[in-house]
PDB file of the backbone (N, CA, C, O) and the ligand in Angstrom, with CONECT records:
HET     ZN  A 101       1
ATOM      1  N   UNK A   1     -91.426-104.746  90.008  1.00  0.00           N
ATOM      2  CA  UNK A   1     -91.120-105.359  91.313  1.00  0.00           C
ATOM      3  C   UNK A   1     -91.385-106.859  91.243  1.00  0.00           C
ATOM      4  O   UNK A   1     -92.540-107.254  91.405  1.00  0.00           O
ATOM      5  N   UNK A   2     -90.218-107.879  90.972  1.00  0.00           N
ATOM      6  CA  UNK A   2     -90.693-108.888  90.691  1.00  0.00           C
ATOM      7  C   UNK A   2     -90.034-109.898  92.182  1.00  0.00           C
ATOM      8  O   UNK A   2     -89.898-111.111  92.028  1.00  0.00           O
ATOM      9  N   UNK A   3     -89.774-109.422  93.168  1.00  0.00           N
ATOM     10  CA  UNK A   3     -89.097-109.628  94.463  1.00  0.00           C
ATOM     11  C   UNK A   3     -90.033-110.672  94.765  1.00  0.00           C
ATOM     12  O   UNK A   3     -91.111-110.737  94.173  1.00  0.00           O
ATOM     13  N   UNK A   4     -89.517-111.913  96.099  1.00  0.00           N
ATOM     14  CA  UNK A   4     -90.594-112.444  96.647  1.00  0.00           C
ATOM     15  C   UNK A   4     -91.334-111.698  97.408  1.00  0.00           C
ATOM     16  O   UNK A   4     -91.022-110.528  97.630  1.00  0.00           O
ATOM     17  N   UNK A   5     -92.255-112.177  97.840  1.00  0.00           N
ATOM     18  CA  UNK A   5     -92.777-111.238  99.052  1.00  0.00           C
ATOM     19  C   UNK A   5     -92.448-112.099 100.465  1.00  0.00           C
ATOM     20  O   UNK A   5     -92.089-113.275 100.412  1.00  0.00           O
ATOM     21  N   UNK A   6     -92.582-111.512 101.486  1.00  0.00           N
ATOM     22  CA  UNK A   6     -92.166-112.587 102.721  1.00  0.00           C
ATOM     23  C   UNK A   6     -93.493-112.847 103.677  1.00  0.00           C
ATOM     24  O   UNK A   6     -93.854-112.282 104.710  1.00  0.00           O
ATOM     25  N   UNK A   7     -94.011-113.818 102.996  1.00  0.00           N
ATOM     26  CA  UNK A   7     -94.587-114.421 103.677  1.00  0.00           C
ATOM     27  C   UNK A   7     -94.905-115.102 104.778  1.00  0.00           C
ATOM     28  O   UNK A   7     -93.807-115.411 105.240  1.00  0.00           O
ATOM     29  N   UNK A   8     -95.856-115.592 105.591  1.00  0.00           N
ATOM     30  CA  UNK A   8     -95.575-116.351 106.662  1.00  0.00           C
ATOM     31  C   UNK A   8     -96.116-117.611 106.124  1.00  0.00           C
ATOM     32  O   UNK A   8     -97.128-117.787 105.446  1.00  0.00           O
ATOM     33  N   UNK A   9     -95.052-118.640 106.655  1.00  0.00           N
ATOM     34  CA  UNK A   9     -94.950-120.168 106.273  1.00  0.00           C
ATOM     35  C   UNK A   9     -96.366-120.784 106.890  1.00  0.00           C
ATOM     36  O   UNK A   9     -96.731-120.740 108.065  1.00  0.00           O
ATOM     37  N   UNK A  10     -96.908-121.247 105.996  1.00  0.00           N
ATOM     38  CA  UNK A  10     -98.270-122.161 106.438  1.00  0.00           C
ATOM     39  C   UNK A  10     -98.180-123.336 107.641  1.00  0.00           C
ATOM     40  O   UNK A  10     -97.652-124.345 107.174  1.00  0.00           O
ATOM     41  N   UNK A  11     -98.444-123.448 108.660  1.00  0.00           N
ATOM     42  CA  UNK A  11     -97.993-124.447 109.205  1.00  0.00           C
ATOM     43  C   UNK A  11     -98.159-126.058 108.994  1.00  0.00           C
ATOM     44  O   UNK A  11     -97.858-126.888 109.853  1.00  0.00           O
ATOM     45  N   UNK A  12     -98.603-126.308 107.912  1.00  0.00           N
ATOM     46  CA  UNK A  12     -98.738-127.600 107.196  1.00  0.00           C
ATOM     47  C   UNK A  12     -96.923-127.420 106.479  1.00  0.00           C
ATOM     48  O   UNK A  12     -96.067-128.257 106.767  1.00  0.00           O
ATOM     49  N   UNK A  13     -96.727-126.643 105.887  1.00  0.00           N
ATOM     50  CA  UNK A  13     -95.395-126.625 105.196  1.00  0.00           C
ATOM     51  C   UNK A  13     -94.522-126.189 106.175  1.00  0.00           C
ATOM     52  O   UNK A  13     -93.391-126.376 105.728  1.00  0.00           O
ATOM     53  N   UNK A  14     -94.459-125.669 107.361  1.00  0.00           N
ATOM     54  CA  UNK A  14     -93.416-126.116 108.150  1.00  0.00           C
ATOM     55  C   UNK A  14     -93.382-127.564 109.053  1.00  0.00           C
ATOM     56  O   UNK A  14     -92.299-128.058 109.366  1.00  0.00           O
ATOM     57  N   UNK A  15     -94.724-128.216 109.454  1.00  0.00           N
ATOM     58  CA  UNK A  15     -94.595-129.353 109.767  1.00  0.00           C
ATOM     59  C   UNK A  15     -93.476-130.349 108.910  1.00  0.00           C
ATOM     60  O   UNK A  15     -92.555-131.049 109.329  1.00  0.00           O
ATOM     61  N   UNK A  16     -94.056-130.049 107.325  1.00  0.00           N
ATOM     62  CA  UNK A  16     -93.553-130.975 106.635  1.00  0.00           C
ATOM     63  C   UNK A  16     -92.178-130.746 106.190  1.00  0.00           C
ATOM     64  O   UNK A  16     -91.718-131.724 105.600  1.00  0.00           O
ATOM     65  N   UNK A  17     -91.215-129.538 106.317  1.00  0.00           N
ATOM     66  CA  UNK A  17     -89.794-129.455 106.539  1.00  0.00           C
ATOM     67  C   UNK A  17     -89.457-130.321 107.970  1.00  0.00           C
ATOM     68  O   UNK A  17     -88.851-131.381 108.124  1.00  0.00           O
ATOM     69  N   UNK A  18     -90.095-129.433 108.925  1.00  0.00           N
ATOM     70  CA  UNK A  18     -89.712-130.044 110.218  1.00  0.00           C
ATOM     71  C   UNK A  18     -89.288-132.158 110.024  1.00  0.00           C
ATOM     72  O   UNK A  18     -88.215-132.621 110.412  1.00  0.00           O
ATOM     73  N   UNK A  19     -90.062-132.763 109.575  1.00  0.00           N
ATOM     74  CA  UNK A  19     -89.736-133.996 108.994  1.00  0.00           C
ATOM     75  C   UNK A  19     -89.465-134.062 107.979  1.00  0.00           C
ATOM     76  O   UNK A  19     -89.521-135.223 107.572  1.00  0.00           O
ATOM     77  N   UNK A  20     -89.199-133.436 107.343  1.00  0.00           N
ATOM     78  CA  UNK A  20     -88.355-133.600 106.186  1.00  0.00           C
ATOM     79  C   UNK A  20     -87.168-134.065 106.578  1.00  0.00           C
ATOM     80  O   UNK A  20     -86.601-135.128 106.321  1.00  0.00           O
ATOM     81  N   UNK A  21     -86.747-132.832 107.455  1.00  0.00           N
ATOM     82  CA  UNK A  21     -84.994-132.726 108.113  1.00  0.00           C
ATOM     83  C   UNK A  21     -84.990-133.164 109.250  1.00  0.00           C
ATOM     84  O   UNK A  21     -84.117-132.783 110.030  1.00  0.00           O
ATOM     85  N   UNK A  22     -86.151-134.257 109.720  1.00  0.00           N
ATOM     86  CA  UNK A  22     -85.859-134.877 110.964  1.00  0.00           C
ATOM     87  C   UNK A  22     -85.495-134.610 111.992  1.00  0.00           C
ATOM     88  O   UNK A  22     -84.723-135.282 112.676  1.00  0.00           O
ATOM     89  N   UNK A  23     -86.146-133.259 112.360  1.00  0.00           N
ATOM     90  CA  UNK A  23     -86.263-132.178 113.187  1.00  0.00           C
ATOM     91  C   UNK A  23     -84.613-132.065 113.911  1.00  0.00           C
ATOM     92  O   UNK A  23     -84.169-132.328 115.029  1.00  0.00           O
ATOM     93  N   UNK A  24     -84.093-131.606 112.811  1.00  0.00           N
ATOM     94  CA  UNK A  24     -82.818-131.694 113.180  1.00  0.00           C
ATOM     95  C   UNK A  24     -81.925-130.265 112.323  1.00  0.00           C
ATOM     96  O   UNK A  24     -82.048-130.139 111.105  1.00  0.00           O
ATOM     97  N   UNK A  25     -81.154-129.387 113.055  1.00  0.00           N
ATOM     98  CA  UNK A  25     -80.576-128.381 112.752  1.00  0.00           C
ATOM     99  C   UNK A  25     -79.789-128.788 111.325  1.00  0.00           C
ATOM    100  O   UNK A  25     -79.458-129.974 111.327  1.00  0.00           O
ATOM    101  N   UNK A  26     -79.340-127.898 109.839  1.00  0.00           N
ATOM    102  CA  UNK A  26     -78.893-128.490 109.061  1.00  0.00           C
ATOM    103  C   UNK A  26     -77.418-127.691 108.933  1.00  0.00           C
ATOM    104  O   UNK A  26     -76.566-127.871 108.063  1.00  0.00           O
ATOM    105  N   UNK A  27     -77.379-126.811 109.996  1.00  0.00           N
ATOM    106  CA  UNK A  27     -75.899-126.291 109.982  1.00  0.00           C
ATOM    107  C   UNK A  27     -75.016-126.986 111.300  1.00  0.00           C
ATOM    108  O   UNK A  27     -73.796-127.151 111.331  1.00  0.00           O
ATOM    109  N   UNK A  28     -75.973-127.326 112.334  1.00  0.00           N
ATOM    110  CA  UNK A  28     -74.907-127.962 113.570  1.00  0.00           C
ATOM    111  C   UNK A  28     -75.133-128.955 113.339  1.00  0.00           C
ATOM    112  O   UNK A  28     -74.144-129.686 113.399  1.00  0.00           O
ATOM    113  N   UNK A  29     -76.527-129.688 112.926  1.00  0.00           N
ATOM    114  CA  UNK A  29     -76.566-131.282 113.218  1.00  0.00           C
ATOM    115  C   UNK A  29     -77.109-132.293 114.415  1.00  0.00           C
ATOM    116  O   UNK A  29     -77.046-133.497 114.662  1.00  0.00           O
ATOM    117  N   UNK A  30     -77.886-130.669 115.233  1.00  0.00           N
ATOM    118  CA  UNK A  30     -78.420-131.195 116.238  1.00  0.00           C
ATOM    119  C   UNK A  30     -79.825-131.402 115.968  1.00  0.00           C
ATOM    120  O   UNK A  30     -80.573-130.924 115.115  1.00  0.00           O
ATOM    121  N   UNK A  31     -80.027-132.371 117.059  1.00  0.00           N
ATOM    122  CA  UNK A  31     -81.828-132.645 117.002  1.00  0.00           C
ATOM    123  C   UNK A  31     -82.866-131.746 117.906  1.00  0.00           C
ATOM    124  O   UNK A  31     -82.802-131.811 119.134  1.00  0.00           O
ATOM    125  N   UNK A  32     -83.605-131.095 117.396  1.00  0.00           N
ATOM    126  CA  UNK A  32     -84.395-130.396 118.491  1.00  0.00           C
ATOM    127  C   UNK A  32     -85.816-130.225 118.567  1.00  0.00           C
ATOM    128  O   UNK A  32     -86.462-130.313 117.523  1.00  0.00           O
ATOM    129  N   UNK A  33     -86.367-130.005 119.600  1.00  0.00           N
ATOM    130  CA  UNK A  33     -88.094-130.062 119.093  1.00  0.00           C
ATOM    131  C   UNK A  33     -88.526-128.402 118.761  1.00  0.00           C
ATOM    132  O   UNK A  33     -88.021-127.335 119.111  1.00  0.00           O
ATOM    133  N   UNK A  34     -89.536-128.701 118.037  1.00  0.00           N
ATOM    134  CA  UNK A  34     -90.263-128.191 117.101  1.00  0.00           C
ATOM    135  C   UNK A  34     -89.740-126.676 117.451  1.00  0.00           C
ATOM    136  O   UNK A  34     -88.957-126.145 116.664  1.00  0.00           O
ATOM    137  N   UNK A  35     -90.232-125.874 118.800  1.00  0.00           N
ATOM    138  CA  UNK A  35     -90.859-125.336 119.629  1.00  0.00           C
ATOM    139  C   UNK A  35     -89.051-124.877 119.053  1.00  0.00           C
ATOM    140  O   UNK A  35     -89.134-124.316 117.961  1.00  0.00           O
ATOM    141  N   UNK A  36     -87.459-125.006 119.570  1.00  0.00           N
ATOM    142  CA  UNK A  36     -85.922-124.697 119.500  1.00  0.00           C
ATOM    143  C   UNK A  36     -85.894-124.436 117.846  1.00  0.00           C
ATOM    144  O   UNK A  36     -84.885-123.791 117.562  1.00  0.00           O
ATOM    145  N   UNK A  37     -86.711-124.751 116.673  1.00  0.00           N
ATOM    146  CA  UNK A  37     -86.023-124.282 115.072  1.00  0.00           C
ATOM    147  C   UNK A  37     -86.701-123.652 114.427  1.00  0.00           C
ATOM    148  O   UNK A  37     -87.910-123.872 114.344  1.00  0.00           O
ATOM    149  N   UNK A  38     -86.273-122.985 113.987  1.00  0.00           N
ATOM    150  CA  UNK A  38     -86.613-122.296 113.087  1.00  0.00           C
ATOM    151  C   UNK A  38     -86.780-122.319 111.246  1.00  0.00           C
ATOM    152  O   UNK A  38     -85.655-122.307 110.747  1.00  0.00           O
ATOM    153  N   UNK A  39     -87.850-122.347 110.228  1.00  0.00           N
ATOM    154  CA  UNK A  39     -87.339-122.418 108.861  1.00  0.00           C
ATOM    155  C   UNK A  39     -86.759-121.228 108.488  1.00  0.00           C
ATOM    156  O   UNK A  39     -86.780-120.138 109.060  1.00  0.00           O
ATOM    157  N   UNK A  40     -86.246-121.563 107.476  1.00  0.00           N
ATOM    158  CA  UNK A  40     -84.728-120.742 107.117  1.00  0.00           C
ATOM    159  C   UNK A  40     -84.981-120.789 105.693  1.00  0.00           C
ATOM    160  O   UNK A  40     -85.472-121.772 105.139  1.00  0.00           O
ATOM    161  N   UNK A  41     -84.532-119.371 104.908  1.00  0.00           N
ATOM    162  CA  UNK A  41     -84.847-119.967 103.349  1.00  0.00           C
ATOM    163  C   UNK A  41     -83.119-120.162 102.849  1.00  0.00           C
ATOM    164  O   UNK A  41     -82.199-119.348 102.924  1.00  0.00           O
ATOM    165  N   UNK A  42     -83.131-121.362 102.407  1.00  0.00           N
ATOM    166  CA  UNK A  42     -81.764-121.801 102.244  1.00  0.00           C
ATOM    167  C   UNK A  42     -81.222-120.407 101.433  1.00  0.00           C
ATOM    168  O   UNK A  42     -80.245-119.838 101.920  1.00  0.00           O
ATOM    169  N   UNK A  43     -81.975-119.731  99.945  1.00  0.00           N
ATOM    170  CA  UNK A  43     -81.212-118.435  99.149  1.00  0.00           C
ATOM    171  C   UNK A  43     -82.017-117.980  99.954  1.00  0.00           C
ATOM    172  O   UNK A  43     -82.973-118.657 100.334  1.00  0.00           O
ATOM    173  N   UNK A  44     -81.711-116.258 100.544  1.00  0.00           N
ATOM    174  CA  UNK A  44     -83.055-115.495 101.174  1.00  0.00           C
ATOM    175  C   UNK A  44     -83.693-114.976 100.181  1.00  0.00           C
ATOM    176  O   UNK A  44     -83.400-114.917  98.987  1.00  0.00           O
ATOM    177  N   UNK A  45     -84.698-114.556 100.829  1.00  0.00           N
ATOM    178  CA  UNK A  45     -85.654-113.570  99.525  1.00  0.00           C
ATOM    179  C   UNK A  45     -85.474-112.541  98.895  1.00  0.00           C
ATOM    180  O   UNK A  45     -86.118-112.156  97.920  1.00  0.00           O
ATOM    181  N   UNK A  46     -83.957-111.664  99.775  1.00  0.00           N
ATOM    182  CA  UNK A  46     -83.543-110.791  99.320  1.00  0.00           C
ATOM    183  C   UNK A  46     -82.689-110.828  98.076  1.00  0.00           C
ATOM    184  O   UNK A  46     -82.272-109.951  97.319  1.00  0.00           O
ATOM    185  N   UNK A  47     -82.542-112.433  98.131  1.00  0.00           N
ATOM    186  CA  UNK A  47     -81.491-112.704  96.636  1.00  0.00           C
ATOM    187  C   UNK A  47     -82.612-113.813  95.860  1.00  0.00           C
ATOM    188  O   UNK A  47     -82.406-115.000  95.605  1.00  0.00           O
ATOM    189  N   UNK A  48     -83.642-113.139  95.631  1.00  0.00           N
ATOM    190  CA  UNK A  48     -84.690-113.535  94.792  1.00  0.00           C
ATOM    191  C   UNK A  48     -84.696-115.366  95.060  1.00  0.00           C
ATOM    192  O   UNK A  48     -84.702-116.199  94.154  1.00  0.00           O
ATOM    193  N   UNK A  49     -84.692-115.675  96.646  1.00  0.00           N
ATOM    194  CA  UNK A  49     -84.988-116.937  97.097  1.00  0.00           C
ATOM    195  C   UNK A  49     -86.697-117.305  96.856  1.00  0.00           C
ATOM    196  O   UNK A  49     -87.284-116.292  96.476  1.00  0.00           O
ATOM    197  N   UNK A  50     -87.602-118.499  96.989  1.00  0.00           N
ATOM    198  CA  UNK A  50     -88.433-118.353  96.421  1.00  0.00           C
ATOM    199  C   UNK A  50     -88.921-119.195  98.363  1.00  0.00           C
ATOM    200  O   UNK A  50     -88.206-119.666  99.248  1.00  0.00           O
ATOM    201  N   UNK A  51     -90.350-119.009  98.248  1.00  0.00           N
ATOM    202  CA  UNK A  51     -90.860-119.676  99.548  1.00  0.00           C
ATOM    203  C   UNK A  51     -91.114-121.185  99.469  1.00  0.00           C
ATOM    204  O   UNK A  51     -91.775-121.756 100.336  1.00  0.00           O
ATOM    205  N   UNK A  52     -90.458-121.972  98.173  1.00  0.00           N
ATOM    206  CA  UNK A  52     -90.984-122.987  97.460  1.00  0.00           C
ATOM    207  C   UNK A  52     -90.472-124.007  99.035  1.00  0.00           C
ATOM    208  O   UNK A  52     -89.708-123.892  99.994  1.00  0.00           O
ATOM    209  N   UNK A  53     -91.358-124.871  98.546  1.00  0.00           N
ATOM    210  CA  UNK A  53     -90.737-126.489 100.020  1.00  0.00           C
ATOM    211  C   UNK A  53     -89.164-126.328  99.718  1.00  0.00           C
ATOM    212  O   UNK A  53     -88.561-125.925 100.712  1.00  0.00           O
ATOM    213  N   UNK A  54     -88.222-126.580  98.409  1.00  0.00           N
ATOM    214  CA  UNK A  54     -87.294-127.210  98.239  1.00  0.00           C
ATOM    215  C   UNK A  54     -86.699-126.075  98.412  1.00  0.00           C
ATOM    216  O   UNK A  54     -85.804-126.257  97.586  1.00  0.00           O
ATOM    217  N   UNK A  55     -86.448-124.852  98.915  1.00  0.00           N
ATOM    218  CA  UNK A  55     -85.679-123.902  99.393  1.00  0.00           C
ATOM    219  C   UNK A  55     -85.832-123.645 100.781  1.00  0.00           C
ATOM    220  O   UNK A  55     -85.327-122.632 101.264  1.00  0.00           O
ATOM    221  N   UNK A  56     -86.785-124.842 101.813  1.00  0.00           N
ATOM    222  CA  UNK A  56     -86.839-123.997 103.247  1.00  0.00           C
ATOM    223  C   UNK A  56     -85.915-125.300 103.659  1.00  0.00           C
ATOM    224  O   UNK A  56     -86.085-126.275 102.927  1.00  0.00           O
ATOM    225  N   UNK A  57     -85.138-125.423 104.530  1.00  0.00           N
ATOM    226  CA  UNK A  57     -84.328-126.261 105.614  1.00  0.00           C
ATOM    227  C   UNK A  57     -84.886-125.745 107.276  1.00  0.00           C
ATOM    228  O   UNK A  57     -85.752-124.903 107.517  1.00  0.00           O
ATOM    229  N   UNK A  58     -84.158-126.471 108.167  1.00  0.00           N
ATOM    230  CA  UNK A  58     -84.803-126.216 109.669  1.00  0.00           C
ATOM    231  C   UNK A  58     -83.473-125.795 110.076  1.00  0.00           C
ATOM    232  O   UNK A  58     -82.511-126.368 109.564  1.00  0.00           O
ATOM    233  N   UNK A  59     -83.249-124.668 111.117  1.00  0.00           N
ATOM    234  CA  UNK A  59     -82.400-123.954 111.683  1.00  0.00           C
ATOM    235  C   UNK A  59     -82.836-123.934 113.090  1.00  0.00           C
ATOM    236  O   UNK A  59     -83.968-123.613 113.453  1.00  0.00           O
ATOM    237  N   UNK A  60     -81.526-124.424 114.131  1.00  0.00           N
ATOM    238  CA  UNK A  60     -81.872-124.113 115.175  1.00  0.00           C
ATOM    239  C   UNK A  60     -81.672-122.561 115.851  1.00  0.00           C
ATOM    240  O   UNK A  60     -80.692-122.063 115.297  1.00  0.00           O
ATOM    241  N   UNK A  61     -82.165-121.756 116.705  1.00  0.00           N
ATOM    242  CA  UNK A  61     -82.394-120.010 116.532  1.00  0.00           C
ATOM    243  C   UNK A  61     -80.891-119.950 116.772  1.00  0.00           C
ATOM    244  O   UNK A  61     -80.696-119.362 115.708  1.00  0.00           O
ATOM    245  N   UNK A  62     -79.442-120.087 117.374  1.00  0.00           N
ATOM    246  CA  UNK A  62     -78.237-119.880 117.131  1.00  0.00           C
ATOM    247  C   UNK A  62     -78.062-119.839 115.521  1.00  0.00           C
ATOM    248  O   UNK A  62     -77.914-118.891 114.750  1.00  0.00           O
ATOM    249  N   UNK A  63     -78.128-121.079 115.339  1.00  0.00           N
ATOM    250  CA  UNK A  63     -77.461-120.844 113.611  1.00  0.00           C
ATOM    251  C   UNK A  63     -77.849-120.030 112.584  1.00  0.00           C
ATOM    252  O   UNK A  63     -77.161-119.547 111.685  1.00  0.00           O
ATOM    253  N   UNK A  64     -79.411-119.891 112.877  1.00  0.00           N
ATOM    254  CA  UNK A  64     -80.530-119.489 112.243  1.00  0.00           C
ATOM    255  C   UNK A  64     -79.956-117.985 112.723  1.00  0.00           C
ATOM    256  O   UNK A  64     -79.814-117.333 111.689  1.00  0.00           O
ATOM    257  N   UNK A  65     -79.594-117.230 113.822  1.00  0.00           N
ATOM    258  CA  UNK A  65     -78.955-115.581 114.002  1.00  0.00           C
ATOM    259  C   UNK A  65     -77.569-115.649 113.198  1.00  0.00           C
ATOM    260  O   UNK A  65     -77.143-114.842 112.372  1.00  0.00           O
ATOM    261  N   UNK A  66     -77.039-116.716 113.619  1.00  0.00           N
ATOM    262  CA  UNK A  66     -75.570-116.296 112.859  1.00  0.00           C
ATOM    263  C   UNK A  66     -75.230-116.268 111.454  1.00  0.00           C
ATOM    264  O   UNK A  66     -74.129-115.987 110.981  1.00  0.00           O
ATOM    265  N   UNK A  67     -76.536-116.662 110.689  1.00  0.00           N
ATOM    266  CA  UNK A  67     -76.714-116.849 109.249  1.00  0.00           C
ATOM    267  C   UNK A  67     -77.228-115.518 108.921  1.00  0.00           C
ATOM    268  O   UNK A  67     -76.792-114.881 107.962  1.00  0.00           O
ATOM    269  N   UNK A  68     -78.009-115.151 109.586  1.00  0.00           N
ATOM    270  CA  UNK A  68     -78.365-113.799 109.330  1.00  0.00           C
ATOM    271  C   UNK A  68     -78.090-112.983 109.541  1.00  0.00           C
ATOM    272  O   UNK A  68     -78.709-112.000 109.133  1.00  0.00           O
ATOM    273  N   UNK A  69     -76.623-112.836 110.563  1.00  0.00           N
ATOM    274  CA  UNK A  69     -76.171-111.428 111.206  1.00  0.00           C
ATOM    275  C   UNK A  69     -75.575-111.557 109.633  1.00  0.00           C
ATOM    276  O   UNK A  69     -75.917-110.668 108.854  1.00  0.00           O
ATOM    277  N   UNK A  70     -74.699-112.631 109.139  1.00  0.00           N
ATOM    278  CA  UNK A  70     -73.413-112.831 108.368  1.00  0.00           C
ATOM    279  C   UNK A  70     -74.328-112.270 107.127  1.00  0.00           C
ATOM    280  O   UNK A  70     -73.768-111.196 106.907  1.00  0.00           O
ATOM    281  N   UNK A  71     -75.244-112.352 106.327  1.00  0.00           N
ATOM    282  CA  UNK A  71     -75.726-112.082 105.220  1.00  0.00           C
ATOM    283  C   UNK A  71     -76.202-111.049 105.292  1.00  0.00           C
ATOM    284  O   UNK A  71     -76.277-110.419 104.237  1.00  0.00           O
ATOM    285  N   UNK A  72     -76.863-110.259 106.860  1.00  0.00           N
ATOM    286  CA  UNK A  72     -77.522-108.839 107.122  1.00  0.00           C
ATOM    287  C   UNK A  72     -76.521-107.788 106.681  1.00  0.00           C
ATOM    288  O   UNK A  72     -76.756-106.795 105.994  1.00  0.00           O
ATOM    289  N   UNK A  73     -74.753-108.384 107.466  1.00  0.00           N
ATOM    290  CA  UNK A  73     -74.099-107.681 107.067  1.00  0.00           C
ATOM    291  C   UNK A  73     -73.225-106.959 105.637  1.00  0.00           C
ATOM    292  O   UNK A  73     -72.788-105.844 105.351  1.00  0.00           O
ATOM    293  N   UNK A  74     -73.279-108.265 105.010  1.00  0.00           N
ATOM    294  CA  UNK A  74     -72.590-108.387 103.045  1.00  0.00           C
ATOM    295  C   UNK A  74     -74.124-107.803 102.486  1.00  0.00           C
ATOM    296  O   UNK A  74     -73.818-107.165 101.479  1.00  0.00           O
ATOM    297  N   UNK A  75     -75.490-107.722 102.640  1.00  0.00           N
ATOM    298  CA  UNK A  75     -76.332-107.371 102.315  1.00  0.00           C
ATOM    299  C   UNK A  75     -76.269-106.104 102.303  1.00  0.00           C
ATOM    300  O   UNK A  75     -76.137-105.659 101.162  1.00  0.00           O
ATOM    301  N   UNK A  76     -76.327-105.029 103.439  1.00  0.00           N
ATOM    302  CA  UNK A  76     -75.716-103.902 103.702  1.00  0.00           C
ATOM    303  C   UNK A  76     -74.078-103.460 102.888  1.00  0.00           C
ATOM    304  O   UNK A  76     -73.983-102.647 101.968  1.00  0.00           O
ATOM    305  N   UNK A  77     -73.454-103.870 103.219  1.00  0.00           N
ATOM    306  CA  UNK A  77     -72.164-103.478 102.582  1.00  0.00           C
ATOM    307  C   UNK A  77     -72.180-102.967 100.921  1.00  0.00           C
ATOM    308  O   UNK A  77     -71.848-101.938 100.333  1.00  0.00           O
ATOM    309  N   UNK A  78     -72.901-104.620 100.430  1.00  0.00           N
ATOM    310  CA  UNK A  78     -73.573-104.452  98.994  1.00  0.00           C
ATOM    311  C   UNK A  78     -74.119-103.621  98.236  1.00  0.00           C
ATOM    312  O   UNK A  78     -73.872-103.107  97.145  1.00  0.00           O
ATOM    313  N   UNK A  79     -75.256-103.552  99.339  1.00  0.00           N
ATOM    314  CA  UNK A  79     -76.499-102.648  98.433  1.00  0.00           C
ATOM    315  C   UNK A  79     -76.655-101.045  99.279  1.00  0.00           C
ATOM    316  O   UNK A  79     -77.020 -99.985  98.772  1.00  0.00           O
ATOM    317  N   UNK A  80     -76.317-101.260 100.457  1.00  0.00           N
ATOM    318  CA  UNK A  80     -76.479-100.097 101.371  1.00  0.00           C
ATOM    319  C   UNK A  80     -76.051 -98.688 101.737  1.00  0.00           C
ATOM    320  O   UNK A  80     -76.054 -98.199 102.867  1.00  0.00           O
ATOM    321  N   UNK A  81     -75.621 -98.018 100.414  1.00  0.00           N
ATOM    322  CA  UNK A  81     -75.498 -97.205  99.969  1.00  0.00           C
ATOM    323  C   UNK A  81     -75.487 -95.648  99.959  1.00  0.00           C
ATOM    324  O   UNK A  81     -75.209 -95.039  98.925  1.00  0.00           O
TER     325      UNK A  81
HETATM  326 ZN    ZN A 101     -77.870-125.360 114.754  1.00  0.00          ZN2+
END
């Protein structure tokens, strides 16, 4: 079992995405506070994404569902058997 595990993000390392990406959505492009985004693992963990800084981006919770209905679903299709 060499999978990530899913962790919960330290809040020192989501502060420091949150300015990273200038608290700003990286699929719409909007700006939002803290409290409206969500981190997002750019690969998920289910496709052996890692929790590293340089794989989390900020998602606002729209984009951040529609990324995940879209991959919940090819995830399922895939493997779901
Ligand atoms: Zn967005």
């Amino acid at each position: 079992m060499s999978k990530t595990p899913r962790i919960s993000i330290p809040k020192s390392v989501r502060e420091y995405v949150y300015q990273r990406n200038k608290y700003q959505c990286q699929s719409c492009g909007k700006t939002h506070t803290e409290s409206q985004l969500t981190i997002d693992h750019i690969i998920p963990l289910a496709r052996s994404g890692t929790n590293d800084i340089s794989n989390l981006q900020t998602l606002c919770f729209p984009c951040n569902r529609q990324k995940s209905d879209k991959s919940d679903r090819r995830f399922q299709r895939r493997f779901d058997l």
